[in-house]
C-alpha positions in Angstrom: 88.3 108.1 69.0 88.6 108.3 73.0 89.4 104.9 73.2 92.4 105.2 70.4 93.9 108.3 72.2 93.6 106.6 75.5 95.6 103.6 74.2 98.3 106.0 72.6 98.4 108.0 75.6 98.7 104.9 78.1 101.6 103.3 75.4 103.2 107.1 75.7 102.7 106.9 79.3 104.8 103.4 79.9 107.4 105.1 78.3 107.7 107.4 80.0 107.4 104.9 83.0 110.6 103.6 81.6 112.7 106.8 81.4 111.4 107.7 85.4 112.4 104.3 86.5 115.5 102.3 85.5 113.3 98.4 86.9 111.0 99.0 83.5 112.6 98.4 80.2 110.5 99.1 76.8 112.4 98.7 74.0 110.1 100.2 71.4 106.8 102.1 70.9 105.3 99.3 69.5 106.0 97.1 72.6 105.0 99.9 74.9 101.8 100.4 72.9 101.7 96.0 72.7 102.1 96.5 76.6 99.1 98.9 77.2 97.0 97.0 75.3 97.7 93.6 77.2 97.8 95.7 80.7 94.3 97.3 79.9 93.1 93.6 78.6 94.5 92.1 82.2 92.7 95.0 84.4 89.7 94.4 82.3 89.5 91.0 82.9 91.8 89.7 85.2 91.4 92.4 87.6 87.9 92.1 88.8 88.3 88.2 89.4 91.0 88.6 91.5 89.7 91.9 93.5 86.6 89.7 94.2 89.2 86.5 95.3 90.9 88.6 97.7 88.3 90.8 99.1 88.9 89.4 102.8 92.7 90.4 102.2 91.9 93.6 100.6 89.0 94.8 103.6 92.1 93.9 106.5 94.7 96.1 104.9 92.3 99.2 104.6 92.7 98.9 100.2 96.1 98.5 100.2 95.8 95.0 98.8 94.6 96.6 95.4 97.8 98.1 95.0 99.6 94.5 95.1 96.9 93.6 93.0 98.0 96.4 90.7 101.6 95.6 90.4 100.7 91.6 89.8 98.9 93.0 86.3 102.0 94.9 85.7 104.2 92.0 86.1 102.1 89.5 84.0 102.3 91.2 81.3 105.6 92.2 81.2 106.7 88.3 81.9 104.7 87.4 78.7 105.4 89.9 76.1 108.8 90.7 74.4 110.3 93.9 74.9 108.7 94.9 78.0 110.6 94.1 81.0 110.4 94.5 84.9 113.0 93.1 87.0 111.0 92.2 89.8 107.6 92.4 91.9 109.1 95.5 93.9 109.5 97.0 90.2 106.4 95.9 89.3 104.8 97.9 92.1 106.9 100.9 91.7 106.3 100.9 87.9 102.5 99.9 88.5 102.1 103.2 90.5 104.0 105.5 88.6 101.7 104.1 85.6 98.7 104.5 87.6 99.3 108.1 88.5 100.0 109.3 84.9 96.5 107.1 84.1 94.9 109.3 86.4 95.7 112.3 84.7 95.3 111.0 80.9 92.1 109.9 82.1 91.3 113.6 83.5 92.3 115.4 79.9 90.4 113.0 77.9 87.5 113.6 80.5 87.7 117.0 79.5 88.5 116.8 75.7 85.8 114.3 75.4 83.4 115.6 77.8 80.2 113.7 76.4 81.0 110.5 76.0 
């Protein structure tokens, strides 16, 4: 159940992305909840791999790498699906943190709506 509101909360969350910030286009629910899914799949898997690649990179810039790293998932997906657009890396970042900041706070409601699991 966590992991279903978390997915409709995240789609919710890239549109509203969208509304905040004219370089991220969703055209739909569907693609936005099509676009959480593949941005979640990418940080699952991509993510690590290239945190690990870049460590040296990420250690010199005090973290800051990670938030290049960030925007690069963002990007990738929008450049593969249909009705997701971002038109550009500096977009990408922009988007990628205002996403990430409205993550942090779905992620503290669920915590507390589903405080056990």
């Amino acid at each position: 159940m966590k992991l279903l509101a978390k997915w409709l909360l995240s789609a919710t969350a890239l549109l509203a992305v969208a509304y905040l910030y004219s370089g991220v286009e969703i055209k739909s629910f569907s693609a936005a909840m099509i676009a959480a899914f593949v941005i979640g799949l990418f940080n699952a898997v991509l993510r690590p791999i290239l945190v690990v690649l870049t460590l040296p990179v990420t250690v010199l810039t005090v973290g800051l790498f990670l938030f290049v790293i960030n925007a690069l998932m963002f990007w990738s997906a929008a450049s593969i699906l249909d009705g997701f657009h971002v038109q550009g890396f500096g977009a990408a970042l922009i988007g990628s943190l205002i996403y990430s900041a409205l993550g942090i706070v779905i992620d503290s409601a669920l915590q507390r709506l589903f405080p056990n699991h």
